[in-house]
N, C-alpha and C positions, 0 to 999 in steps of 0.2 A: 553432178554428183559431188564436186569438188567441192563446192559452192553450197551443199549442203553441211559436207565433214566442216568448212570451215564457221558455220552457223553454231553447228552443234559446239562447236569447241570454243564458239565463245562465249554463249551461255555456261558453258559448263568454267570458263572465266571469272564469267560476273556472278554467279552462285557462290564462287570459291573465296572471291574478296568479301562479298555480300557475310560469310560464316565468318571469315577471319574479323569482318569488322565487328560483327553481333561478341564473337571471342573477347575482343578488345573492349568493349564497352563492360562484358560481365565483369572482366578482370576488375579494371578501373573502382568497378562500383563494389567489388568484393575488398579491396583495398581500402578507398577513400570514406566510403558509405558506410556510417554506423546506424543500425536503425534505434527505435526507441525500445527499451528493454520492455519486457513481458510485465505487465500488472504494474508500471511504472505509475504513482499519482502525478498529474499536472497539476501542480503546487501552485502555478498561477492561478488557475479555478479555482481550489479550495479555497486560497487567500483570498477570491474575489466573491466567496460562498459565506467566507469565514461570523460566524454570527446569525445567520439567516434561520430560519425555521426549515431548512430542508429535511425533505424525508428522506429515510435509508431507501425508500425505491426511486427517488429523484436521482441521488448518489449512480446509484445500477443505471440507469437511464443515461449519466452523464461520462460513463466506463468511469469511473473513481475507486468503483471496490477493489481490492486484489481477486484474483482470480479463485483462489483458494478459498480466502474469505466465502466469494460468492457464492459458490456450491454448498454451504452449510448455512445460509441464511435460513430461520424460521420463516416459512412463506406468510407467515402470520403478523409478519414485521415490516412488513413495506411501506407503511402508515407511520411508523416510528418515528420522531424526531429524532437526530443527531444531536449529538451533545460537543459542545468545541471546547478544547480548551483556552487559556489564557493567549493571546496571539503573539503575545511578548516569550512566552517557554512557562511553562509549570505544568503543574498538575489538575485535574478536575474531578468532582465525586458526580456518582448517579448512586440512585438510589431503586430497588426495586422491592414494591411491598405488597400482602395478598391482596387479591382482590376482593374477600369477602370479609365482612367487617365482624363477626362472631369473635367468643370469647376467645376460642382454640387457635383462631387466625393472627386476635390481636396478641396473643402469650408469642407467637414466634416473632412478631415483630418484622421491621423491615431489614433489607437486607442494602448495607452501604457497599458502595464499590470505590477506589480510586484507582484512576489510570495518570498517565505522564510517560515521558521522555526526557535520555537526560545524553549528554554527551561528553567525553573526560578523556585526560590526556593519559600518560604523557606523549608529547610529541616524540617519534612519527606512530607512534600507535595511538591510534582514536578507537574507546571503548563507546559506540552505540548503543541504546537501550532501551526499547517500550518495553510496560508492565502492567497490568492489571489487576488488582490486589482486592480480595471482598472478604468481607463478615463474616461471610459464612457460604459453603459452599455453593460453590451456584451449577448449573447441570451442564455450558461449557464455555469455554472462552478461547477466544484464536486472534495473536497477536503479530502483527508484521509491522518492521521498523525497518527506517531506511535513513541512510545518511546523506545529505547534499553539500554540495561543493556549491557556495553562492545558494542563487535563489531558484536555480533551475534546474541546474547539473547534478544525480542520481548517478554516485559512483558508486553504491553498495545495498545490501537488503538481505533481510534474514526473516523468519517469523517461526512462533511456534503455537501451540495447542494441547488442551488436556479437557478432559472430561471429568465431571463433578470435582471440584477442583478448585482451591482457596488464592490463587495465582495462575499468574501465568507473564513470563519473561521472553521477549526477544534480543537477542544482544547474538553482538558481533565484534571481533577487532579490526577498523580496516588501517592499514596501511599506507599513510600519507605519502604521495606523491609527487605532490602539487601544492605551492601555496594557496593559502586563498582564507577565507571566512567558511566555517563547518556549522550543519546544524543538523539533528534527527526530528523525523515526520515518524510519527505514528499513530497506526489503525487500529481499535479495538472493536474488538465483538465480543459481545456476552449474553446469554441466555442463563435466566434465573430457571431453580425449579416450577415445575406444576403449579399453578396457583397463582403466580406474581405476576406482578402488569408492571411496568412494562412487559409485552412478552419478548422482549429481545433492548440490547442496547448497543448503540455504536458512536463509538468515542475518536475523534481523532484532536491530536496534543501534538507538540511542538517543544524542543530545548532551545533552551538559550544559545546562541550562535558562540563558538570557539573557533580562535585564528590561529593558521600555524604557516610560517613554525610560531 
């Protein structure tokens, strides 16, 4: 009997460390361990995309899209090429125009768009900002921009959206911390009205890098 109380109680021992070590590892890792934030882009992929003819559904395929973006994709758009910008920083136009070539189609004409990304001081406040600017209204546009630290560090992110709609701004102030070389990534989406081909667009731009202090 003895021999059993002493069995049980030492299993009931080694369960007891067995918890407190599993305890000690979550801690550990709830301290040390950041994981990688939500709808973050791997700007090393893009950079290694940068140019290519990929489609907006290779993008999805590749997790690239933001999360939000993804949900209001034109299913219609997955065939789309991507549009890049300048890989140095600036801005890039698209264009979307009808599809049918009659008299009533060519009087509206096409519709131009430009997006970019721009990044400004003064030091320690960094003004981030993608933008999407068109001709004429287009039916919507959803913009997210994000600031990096170097080439791979994602210390911030913002985006916004509107429907029928001549713009569209994402902009943030972050808060420098840390030296280092700063630059903004950003996404855009666009959908033209009824009519226009492309039936969706998606732009991703780049600013010129800014060092702080």
């Amino acid at each position: 009997m003895s021999a059993l109380l002493f069995a049980s109680k030492k299993r009931a021992v080694g369960l007891s460390q067995i918890s407190l070590c599993l305890m000690l590892v979550g801690f550990f890792l709830f301290i040390f361990w950041t994981p990688a934030k939500a709808g973050e882009p791997d700007v090393e992929l893009l950079l290694q995309l940068w140019g290519t003819e990929v489609t907006i559904g290779e993008l999805r395929d590749l997790g690239l899209i933001p999360p939000d973006i993804l949900g209001r994709i034109n299913p219609e758009a997955w065939e789309t090429k991507v549009t890049w910008g300048p890989k140095s920083g600036g801005g890039v136009t698209l264009e979307f125009c009808p599809e049918e070539k009659g008299a009533s189609a060519a009087a509206q004409g096409c519709i131009w768009t430009y997006s970019y990304s721009s990044l400004s001081g003064p030091y320690p406040y960094f003004l981030y900002s993608s933008e999407t600017l068109a001709s004429q209204p287009l039916w919507f546009i959803e913009v997210t921009s994000y600031i990096y630290r170097g080439w791979w560090d994602c210390v911030d992110s913002t985006s916004d959206f509107s429907w029928n709609t001549l713009f569209v701004r994402a902009s943030s102030v972050y808060i420098v911390d840390k030296d280092g070389n700063y630059r903004t990534v950003g996404q855009h989406y666009m959908e033209p009205p009824p009519g226009y081909f492309p039936p969706a667009g998606y732009v991703i731009t780049l600013s010129n890098w800014v060092s702080a202090p």
